[in-house]
N, C-alpha and C positions, 0 to 999 in steps of 0.2 A: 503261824501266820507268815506268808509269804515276804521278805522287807527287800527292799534296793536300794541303791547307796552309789548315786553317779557320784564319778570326776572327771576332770582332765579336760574340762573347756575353757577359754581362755579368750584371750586377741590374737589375732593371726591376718598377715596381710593375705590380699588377694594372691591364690595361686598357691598357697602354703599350707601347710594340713596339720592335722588334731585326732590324735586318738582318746577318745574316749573308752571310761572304763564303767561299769556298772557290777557292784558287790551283790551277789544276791544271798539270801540262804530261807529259812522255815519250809522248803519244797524236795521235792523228790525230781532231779534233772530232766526225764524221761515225760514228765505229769502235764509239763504247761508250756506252750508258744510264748514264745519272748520275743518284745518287738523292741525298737527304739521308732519315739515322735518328737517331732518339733514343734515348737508353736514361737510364729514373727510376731509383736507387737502390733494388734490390732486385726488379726488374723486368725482364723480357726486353724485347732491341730493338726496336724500333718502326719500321716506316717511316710517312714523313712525306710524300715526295713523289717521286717519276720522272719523270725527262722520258727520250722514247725520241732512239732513235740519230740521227736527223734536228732533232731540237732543236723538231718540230710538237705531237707530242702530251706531253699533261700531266695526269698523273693525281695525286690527294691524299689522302689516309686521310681519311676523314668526322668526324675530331676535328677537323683543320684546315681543312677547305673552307671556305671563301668568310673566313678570316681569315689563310691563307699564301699568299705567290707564289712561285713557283720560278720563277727568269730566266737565262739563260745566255748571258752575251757572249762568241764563239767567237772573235771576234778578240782579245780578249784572255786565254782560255784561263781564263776566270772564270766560279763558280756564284754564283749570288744565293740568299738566302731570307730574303722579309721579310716576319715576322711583327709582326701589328698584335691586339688587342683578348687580349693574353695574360691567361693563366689559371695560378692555381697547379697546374694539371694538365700542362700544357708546360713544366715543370720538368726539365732531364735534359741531358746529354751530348751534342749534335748533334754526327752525322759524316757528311761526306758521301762519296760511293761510288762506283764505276764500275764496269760491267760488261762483257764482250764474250761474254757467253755468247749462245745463239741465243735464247733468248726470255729475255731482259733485263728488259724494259722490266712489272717486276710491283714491286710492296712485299714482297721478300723478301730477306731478310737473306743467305741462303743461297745466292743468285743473283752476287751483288757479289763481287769479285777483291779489287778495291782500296778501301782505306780509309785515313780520314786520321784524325787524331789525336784529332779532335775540341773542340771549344767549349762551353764550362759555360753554359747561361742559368738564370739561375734569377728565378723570380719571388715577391715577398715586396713588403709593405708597412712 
């Protein structure tokens, strides 16, 4: 069985960044689109970022582009997301996710199997 295992969010002023980290293992690297999503307080899920089943392509929700990375080290069965130039709008609950459905690799919540527990960032001065 697939399991994830975030860390590394935290308090961080506006402007200052957070790498989050996500453990995965029970998968074969190659098998399943892995996303991270967020969800603000009162708010429906959010995705953030996808990377599809080969670990090439990479797509971002247009809140985050060009201020998230999503990185994936398959040898060590590890998601990255490091967020730089945050906003009190990136406030919320990251989870990151897995899928093995056939067409995976979108920002839909409703697409993802597995999910991990999630990490708080929040941003405030």
């Amino acid at each position: 069985e697939v399991q994830l295992v975030e860390s590394g969010g935290g308090l961080v002023q506006p402007g200052g960044s957070l790498r989050l980290s996500c453990a995965a293992s029970g998968y074969t690297s190659s098998s399943l689109c892995m996303a991270w999503f967020r969800q603000a307080p009162g708010k429906e899920r959010e995705g953030v970022a996808v990377i599809d089943r080969g670990g090439v392509r990479t797509v971002y929700a247009d809140s985050v582009k060009g201020r998230f990375t999503f990185a994936q080290d398959k040898a060590k069965n590890m998601l990255y997301l490091r967020m730089e130039s945050l906003e009190p709008e990136d406030i919320g609950m990251y989870s990151c996710a897995a899928s093995s459905a056939v067409y995976c690799f979108k920002l839909v919540p409703a697409v993802f199997y597995y999910w991990g527990r999630g990490t708080q960032v929040t941003v405030s001065a």
